[in-house]
C-alpha positions in Angstrom: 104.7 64.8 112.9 108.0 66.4 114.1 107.7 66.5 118.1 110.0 69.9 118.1 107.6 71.6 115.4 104.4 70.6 117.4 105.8 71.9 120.8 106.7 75.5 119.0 103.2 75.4 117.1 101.6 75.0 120.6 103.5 77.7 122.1 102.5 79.9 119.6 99.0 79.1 120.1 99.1 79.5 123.6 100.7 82.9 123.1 98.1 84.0 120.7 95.3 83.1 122.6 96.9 84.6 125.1 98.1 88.0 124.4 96.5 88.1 120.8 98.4 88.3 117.7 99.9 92.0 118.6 100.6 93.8 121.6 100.1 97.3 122.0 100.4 99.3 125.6 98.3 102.4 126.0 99.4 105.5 124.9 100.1 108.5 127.5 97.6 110.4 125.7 95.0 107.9 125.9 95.6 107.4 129.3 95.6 111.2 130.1 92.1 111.1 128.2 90.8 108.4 130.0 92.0 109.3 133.5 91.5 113.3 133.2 95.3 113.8 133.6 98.0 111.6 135.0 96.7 108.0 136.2 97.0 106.9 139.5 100.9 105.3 140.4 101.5 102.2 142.3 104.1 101.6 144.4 107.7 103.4 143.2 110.2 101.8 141.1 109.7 99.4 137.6 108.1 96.4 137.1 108.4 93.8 134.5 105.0 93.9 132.6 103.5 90.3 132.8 100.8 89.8 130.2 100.5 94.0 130.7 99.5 94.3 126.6 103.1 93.4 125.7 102.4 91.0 122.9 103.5 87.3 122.1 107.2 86.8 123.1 110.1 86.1 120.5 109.8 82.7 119.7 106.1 83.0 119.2 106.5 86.3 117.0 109.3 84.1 114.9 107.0 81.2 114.5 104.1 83.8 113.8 106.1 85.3 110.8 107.4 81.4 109.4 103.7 80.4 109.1 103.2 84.1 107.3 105.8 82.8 104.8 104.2 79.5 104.2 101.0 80.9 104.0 102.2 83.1 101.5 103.8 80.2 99.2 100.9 79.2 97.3 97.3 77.8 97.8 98.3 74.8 99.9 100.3 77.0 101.9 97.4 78.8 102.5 95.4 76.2 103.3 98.4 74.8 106.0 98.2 78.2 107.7 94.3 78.1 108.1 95.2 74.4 109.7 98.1 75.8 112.1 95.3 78.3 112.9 92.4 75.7 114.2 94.4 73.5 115.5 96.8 75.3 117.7 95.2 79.0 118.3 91.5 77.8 119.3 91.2 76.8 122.9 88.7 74.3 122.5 90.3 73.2 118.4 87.8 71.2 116.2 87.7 67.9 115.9 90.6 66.8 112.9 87.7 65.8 110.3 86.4 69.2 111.0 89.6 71.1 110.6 89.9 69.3 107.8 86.6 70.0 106.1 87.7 73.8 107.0 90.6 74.0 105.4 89.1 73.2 102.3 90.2 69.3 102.4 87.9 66.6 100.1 89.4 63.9 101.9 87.7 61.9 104.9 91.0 60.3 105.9 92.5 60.7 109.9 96.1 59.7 107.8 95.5 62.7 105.4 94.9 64.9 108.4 98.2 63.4 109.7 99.8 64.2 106.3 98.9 67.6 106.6 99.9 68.5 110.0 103.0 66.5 108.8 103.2 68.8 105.7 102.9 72.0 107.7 105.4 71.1 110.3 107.9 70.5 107.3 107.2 73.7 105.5 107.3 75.8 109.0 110.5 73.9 109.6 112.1 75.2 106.3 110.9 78.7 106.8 112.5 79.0 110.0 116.0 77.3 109.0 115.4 80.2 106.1 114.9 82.9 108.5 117.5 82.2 110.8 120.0 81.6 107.5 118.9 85.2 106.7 119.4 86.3 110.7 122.9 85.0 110.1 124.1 86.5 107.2 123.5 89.4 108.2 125.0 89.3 111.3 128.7 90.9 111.8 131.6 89.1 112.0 129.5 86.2 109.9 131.9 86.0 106.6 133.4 88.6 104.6 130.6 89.7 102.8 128.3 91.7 105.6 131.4 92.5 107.4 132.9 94.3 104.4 129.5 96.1 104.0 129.6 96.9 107.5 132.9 98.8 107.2 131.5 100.3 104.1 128.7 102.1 105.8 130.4 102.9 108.4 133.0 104.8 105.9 130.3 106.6 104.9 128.8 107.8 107.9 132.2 109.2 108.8 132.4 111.0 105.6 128.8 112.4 105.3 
């Protein structure tokens, strides 16, 4: 197991339990609708919204989309994502021989569970060394390359 990998994975869990794997804040209409006109105000001024509907934070929604990649990869990816499911999202998760029966595992084996979770944490590792390779290059001021194609569309805007 890679300590750093199981600390993000349980973040992400925690995050999905608690705000669910979206956020969404009412819409004015709705609230309109619901209320009969304008809703009742609280005290003047703003507030940061604290579990308010917002959604998972950053880190979580980056590890959300890394375990979308792997799941995506192939069958055992698909099978790693159903494990980073039950064992991190579910508040009371399964025992490991039945997450590993649920993920669709033959094997009877506490090291193959180990293996596994092992397995997933190296994959979700990978994906998010990818994504933030990706996050880079696209970044200005990273290498010639965006920076050129920066100036290009820029050019463009100006002449359009």
């Amino acid at each position: 197991m890679i300590e750093e990998m199981e600390t993000l994975l349980k973040h992400w869990g925690e995050q999905t339990r608690r705000c669910g794997s979206a956020g969404g804040l009412g819409s004015p209409m709705a609230t309109i609708m619901e209320w009969g006109g304008c809703a009742p105000r609280g005290t003047p001024g703003s507030r940061i919204l604290l579990d308010g509907g917002a959604g998972i934070d950053a880190v979580a929604q980056e590890v959300a989309a890394a375990l979308a990649e792997v799941s995506r990869q192939d069958e055992r990816g698909q099978m790693l994502g159903r494990l980073a499911v039950l064992r991190y999202t579910d508040d009371s998760a399964p025992t490991w021989l039945m997450q590993l029966h649920l993920v669709g595992s033959q094997s009877r084996a506490k090291q193959t569970y180990y293996d596994w979770v092992h397995s997933l944490h190296l994959r979700l590792l990978q994906a998010l060394a990818d994504r933030s390779g990706a996050r880079k290059w696209l970044t200005a001021g990273q290498g010639a390359l965006p920076q050129s194609l920066l100036k290009a569309a820029s050019k463009l805007r100006r002449v359009s």
